[in-house]
N, C-alpha and C positions, 0 to 999 in steps of 0.2 A: 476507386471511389474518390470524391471530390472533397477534400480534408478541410475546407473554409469554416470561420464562425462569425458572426454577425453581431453584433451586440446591442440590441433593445433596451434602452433607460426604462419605458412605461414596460414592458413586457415581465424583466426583470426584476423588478417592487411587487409586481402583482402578483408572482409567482416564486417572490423570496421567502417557501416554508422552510420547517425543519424535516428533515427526512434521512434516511440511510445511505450511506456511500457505498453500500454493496461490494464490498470486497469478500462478502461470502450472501446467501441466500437460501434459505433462511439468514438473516441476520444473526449474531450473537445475541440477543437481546432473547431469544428462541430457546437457547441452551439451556436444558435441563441437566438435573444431577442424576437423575436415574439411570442416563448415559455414562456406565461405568467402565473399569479397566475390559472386564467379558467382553462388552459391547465391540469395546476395540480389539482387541486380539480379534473378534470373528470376522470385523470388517477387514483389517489387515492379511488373517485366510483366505476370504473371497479375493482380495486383491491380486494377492499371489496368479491367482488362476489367469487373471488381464495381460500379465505379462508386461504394463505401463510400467516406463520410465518412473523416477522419485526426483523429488524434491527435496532438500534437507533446511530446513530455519532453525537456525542460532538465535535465542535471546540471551544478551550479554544485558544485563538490567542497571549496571551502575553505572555514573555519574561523576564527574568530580564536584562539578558544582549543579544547583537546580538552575534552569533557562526559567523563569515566572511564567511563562507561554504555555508550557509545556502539558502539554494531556497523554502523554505517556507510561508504560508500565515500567517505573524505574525506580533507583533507590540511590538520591545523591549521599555520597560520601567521600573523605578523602584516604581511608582507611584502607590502601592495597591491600593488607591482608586479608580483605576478604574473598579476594578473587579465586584462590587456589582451594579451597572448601568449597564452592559453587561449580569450578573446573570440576575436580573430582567427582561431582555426582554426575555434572553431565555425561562425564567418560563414562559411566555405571550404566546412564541412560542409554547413550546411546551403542552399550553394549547391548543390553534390555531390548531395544527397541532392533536395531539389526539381527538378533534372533529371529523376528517376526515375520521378515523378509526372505526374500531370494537372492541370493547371491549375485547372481544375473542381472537381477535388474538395477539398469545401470542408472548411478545418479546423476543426471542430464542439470538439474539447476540447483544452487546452494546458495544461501544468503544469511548471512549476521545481522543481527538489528539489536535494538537497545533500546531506552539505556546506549552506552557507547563502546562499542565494540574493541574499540582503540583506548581503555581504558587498563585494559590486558598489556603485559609485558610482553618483547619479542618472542622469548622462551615460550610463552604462555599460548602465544599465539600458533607457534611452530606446534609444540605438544598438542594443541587441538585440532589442528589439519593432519597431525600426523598419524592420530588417533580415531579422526573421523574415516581417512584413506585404510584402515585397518580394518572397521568393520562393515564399510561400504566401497562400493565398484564406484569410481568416482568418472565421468566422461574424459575423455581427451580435451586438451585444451582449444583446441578447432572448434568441439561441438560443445564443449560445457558455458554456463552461464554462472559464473562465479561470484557474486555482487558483494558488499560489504561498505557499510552505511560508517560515513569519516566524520570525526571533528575534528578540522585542521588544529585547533588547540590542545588535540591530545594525538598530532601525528606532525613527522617533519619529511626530509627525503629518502634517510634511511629506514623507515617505518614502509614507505612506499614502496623501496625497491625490495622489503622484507614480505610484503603480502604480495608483490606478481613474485615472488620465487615460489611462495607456497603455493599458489593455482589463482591466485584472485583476477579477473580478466575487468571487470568492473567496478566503480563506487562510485557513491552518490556523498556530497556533501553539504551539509549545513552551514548555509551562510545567515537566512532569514532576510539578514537589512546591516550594510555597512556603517551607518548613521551613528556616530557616536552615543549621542544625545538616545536614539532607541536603544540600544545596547546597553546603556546602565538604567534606562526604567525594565527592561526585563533583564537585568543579571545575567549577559551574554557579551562578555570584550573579546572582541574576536575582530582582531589587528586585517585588513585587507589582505598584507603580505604574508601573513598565516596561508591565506586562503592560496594565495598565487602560489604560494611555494610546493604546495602541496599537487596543483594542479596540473602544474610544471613537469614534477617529479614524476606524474603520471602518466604524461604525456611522453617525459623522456625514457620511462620506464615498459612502454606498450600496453598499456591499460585500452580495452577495446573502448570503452565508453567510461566518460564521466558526465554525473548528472549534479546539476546544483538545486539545491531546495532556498524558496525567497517565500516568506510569509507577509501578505499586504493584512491592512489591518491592528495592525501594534500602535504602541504609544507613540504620539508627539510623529507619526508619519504624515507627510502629505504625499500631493503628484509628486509634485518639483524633488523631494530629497527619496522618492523611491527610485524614481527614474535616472537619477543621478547611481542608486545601485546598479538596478538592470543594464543600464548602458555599460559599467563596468564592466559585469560577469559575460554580455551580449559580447565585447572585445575580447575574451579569453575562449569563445564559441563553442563552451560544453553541445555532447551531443544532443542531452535532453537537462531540458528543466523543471518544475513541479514549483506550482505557486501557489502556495496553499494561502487560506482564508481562514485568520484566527476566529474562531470562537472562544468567545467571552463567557466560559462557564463558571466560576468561584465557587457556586455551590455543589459542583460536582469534581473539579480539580484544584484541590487546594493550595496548589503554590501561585495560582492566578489572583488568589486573594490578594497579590500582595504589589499586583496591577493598581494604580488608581484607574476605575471605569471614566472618569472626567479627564482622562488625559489619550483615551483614546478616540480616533477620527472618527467624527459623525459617519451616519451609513453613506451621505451623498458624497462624502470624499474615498471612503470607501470602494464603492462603484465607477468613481472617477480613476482612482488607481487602477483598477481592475481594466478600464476601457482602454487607458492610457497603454497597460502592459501588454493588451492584448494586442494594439493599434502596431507597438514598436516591436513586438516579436516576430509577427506577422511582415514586418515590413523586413526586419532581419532576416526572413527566412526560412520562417519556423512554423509548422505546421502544429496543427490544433490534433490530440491524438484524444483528448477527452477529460471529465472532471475539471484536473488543477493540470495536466501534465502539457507540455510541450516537445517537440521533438525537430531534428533536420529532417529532411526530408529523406536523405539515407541512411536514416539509422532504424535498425531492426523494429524497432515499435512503428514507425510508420509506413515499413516495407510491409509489415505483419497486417498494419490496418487496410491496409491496400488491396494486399492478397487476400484478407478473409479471415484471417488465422493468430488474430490479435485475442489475447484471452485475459482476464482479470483474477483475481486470488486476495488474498489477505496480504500478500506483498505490491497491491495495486497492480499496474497492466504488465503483462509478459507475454513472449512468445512461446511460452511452452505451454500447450493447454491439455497435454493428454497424459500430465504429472500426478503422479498421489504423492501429497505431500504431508510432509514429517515434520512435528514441530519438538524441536526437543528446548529444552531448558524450562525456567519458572515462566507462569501464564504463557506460555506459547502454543499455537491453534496447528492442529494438524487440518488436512481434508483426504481420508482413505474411502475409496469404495465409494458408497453413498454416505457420507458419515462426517461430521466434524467433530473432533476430540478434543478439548482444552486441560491443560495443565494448571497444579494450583498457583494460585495468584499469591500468596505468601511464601517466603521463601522458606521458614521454621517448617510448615506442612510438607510443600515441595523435597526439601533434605529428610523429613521424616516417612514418607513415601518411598525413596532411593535408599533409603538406608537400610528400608524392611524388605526389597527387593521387586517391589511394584514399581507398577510405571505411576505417573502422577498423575493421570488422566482423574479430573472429578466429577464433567461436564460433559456436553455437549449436544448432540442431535443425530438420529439416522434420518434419512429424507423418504416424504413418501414417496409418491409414483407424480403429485400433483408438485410436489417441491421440484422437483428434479424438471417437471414442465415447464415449471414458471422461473426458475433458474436458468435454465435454456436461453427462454425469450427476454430476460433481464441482461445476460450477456450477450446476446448478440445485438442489441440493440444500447451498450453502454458501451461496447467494444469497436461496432462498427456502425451507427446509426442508421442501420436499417435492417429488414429483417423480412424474408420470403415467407411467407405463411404457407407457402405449398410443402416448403421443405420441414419448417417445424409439423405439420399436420401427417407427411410422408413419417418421419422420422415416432415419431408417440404416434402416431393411430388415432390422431382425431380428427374432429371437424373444428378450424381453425375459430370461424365466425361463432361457434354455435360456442366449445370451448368459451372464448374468452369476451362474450358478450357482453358482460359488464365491463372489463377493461376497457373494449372500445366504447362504450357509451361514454367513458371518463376522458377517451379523447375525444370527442368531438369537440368539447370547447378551446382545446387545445390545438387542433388541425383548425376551428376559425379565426385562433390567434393567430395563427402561420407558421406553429412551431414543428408541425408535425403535417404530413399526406398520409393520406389512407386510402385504399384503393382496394379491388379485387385480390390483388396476389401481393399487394406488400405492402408494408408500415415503413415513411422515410420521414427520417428527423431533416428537419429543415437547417441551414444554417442558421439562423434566429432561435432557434431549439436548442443548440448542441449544448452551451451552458446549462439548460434546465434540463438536461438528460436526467438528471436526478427524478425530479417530477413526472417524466414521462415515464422511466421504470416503475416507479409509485404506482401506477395504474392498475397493472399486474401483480403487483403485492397483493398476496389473500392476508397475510397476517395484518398489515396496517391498516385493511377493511372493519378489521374488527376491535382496534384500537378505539378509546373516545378519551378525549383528554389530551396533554402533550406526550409527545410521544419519546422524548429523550435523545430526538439525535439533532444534529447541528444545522444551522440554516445551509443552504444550498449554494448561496452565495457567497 
């Protein structure tokens, strides 16, 4: 398929709503409590029977210091000691939770996130891979996806050549914006040669991929001193990039309060960075794989896009899409069976769940027959922007047109913007589209049909 984006000034204001990132579908916003520990133990039974591959996420939730940016589940502190009380249940956990399982099946993808994973000691680090390899079949290093999410300010060369000994094959790091000047309006110094040394290390260590994270958007950025980042990180030729678009929420992430909103770029500069980025990645090399992410052209996300076989999750896009996955630690989101499970979000609840011998599950959703349709044609069409209606209709047993005639009626304004074709046997996002993919999945949402009011999630752009 042909991986291009296009980028519309007028297209893009007209169609800058709020709406969902769909890293799961139903959305969280979905999750009920009545989805209890039962619910998941039986979904994890049925699972068994599939015989599918797992997935494992680590939330590590602390912090040394807070980023002001930041809309994360975390808990800044400078207090190590509390990491080893957190370890400990997780070990508990994920003894708890490899009960549920098959031996057999093997864990094919594993990923840390945060909070800052690297806020954990070597020791600490070793004990948990070595812990997690005890109670789970973990893949060979050829076929495993090993990820784990860096702040070069809490990792150096020995740290890196400490996670490829333990199995780590991948990492993604946080840069944001080189910008001095942006870096103390959000409470982020993070030195350039942090970043190099780190990348370095990974490169001379055999890390299969690194990916860098740059937020456009922040304080006091323009064109001129973003692209003076990008040009930097563009010369160090991470495999993949991810350029996320802050949202300005204060009254829902409280360390952003402490943003002045007057010191961040109007929307039209905003849009300018965004064009700018996309003009110069595009020219380096870089293939559009979807959302905020970036890729080369031979790196597994846009071999996956190519082939077919690119899939999305709560860890954003991957190659592994026929994973049940496991979310162990405080707030972390499983996806078993037809099912998503969420852990509690305090950490007092979380340790007092592990303590009484439950899992922490408080939340979540089992999907119906119509979720798991409209999930379907949500990822194939945010993964690969387009989508056979023969195949979705073969595959559920429906009539495609008749199914999802309100959807399409919602594109028709949209295929006369140019963003989107529609035709007999398939829906194709247009390059001028592929940014507003958000919008075009929106179509297919039953639950945002029924929303009136704002709907709580972040603009698109």
């Amino acid at each position: 398929m042909e991986q291009g984006v296009s980028f519309d000034l007028d297209l893009i204001r007209r169609y800058d709503q709020s709406g969902p990132r769909y890293t799961s579908y139903p959305t969280a916003v979905e999750f009920d409590e009545s989805f209890d520990e039962a619910a998941y133990k039986a979904a994890c039974a049925r699972s068994n029977a599939s015989g599918r591959p797992l997935s494992l996420y680590f939330h590590i939730p602390f912090c040394d210091t807070v980023c002001f940016y930041c809309a994360c589940n975390k808990i800044a502190t400078k207090d190590r000691s509390l990491a080893p009380p957190y370890l400990e249940r997780v070990h508990r956990e994920l003894a708890m939770q490899s009960a549920l399982f098959d031996r057999s099946r093997v864990v094919e993808q594993l990923h840390w996130g945060g909070g800052t994973p690297t806020f954990l000691n070597h020791d600490q680090m070793v004990e948990l891979m070595e812990v997690t390899r005890r109670y789970f079949t973990l893949a060979d290093d050829e076929v495993g996806e090993f990820s784990i999410e860096i702040d070069p300010r809490e990792a150096d060369a020995s740290t890196v050549k400490l996670l490829r000994r333990i199995g780590f094959n991948r990492m993604s790091l946080g840069v944001q914006d080189f910008d001095e000047r942006v870096q103390a309006a959000v409470n982020r110094f993070q030195t350039e040669a942090q970043t190099m040394a780190v990348l370095e290390a990974a490169l001379a260590e055999g890390f299969r991929s690194t990916s860098i994270d740059l937020i456009y958007g922040l304080p006091f950025q323009s064109v001129e001193s973003f692209m003076k980042t990008l040009d930097r990180v563009i010369e160090v030729g991470p495999q993949r990039l991810s350029i996320f678009n802050y949202a300005h929420l204060p009254e829902r992430f409280k360390p952003q309060r402490r943003i002045n909103a007057e010191d961040l770029p109007p929307p039209q500069v905003k849009l300018d960075i965004l064009q700018s980025t996309i003009a110069r990645l595009t020219e380096a090399g870089y293939v559009f794989i979807g959302m905020d992410h970036f890729a080369r052209p031979d790196d597994e996300l846009a071999i996956a896009q190519r082939a077919g076989t690119l899939y999305r999750n709560f860890q954003g896009y991957s190659t592994h899409a026929n994973c049940d996955l496991i979310g162990i630690g405080v707030t972390s989101i499983g996806m078993i069976d037809n099912t998503y499970g969420q852990n509690r979000r305090e950490l007092d609840e979380y340790y007092a769940d592990i303590d009484a011998g439950r899992l922490a599950i408080f939340r979540g959703l089992e999907l119906n027959r119509d979720d798991l349709i409209r999930r379907d044609v949500i990822t194939r069409l945010i993964c690969h922007f387009q989508l056979d209606k023969a195949s979705v209709a073969a595959k559920w047993g429906i009539v495609f047109d008749d199914y999802f005639a309100d959807s399409l009626a919602k594109l028709r304004v949209m295929e006369d913007d140019g963003l989107v074709s529609v035709d007999a046997d398939m829906i194709r996002i247009q390059a001028r589209g592929r940014l507003l993919v958000r919008n075009i999945c929106m179509a297919f949402d039953a639950y945002l049909a029924e929303k009136t009011g704002p709907i709580g999630f972040s603009k698109v752009i």
